[in-house]
C-alpha positions as CSV (number, residue, x, y, z in Angstrom):
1,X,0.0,0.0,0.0
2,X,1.6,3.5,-1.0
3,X,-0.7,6.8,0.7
4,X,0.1,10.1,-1.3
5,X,-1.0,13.6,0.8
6,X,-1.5,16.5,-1.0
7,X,-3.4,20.4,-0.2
8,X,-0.3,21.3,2.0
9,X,0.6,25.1,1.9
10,X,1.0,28.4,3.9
11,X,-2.3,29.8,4.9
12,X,-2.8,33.2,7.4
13,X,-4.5,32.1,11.0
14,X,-8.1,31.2,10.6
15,X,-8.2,30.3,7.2
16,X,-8.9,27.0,6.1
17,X,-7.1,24.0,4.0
18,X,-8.2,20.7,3.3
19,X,-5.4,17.9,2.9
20,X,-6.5,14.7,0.9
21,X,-4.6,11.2,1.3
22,X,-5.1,8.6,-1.2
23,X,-3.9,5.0,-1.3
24,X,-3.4,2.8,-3.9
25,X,-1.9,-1.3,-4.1
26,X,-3.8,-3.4,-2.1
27,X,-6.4,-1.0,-0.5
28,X,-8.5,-3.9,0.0
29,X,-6.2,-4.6,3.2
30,X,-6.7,-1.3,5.1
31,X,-8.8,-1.5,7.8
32,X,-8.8,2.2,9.1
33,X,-6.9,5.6,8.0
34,X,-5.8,8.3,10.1
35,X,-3.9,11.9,10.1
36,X,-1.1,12.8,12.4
37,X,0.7,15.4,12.3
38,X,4.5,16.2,13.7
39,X,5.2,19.7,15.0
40,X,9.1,20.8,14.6
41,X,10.7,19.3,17.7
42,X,8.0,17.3,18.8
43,X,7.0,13.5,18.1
44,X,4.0,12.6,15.7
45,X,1.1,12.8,17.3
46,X,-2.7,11.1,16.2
47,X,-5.4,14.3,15.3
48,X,-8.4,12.4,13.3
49,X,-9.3,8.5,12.4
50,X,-11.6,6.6,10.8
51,X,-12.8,3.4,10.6
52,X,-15.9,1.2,10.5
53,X,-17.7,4.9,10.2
54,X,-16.1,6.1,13.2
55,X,-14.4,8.9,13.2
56,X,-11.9,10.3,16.8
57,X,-10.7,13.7,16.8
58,X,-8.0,15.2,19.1
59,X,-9.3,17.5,21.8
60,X,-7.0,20.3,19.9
61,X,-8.9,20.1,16.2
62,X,-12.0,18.8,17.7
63,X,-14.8,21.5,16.4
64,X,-12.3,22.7,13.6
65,X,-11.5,19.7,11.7
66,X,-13.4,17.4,9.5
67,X,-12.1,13.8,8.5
68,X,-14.3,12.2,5.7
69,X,-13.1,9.7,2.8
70,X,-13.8,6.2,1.9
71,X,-11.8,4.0,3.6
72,X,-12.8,0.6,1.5
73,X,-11.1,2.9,-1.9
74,X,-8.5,4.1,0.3
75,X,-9.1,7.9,1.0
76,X,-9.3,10.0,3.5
77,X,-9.5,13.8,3.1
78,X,-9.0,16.5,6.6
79,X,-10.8,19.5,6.5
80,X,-8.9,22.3,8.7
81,X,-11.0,25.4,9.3
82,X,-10.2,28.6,11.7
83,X,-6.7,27.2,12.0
84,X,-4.2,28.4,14.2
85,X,-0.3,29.1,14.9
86,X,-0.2,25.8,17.1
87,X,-1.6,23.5,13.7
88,X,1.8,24.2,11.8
89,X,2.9,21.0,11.6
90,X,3.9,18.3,8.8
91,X,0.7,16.3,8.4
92,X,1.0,12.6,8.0
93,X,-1.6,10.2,6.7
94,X,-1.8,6.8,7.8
95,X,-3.6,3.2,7.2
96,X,-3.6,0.5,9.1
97,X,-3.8,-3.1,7.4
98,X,-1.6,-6.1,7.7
99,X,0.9,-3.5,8.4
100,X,1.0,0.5,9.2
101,X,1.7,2.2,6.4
102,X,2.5,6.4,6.0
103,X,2.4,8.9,3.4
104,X,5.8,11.0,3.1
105,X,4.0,13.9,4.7
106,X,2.7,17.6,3.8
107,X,3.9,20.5,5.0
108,X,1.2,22.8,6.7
109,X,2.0,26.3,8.1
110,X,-0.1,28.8,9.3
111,X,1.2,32.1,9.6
112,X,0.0,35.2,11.6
């Protein structure tokens, strides 16, 4: 399984981006997807999943961010609205299947 992110950029605090992830190769395998992010210095860190048409948020994007896709066809898109200095970060997607598998990350940075 290979996850490609994309919708990364530079955006001015409390704008809005929406980063896609889509997989491709066996995507019959994945069971669940998620986004984690990595701020500089700090270890990645879980902010959205999904699976079985569940969805968890962390308490920090909780109200601001939207995780919706399709996880039998491998996608899962994160809608970031009102975001702030704090959500600069590299943003990760992820699947889970016979093995965890990541995308090479996007670049996110919100500026004041």
């Amino acid at each position: 399984v290979q996850l490609v992110e994309s919708g990364g950029g530079t955006v001015q605090a409390g704008g809005s981006l929406t980063l896609s992830c889509v997989a491709s190769g066996d995507t019959i395998c994945i069971s669940a997807m998620a986004w984690y992010r990595q701020r500089p210095g700090e270890g990645r860190t879980l902010i959205a999943s999904s699976t079985d048409g569940n969805t968890y948020y962390a308490d920090s994007v909780k109200d601001r961010f939207n995780a919706s896709g399709d996880i039998v066809r491998g996608t899962l898109n994160l809608q970031m609205n009102n975001l702030k200095l704090e959500d600069t970060a590299v943003y990760y997607c992820n699947a889970n299947g016979p093995y965890g598998y990541w995308g090479q990350g996007t670049q996110v940075t919100v500026s004041s």
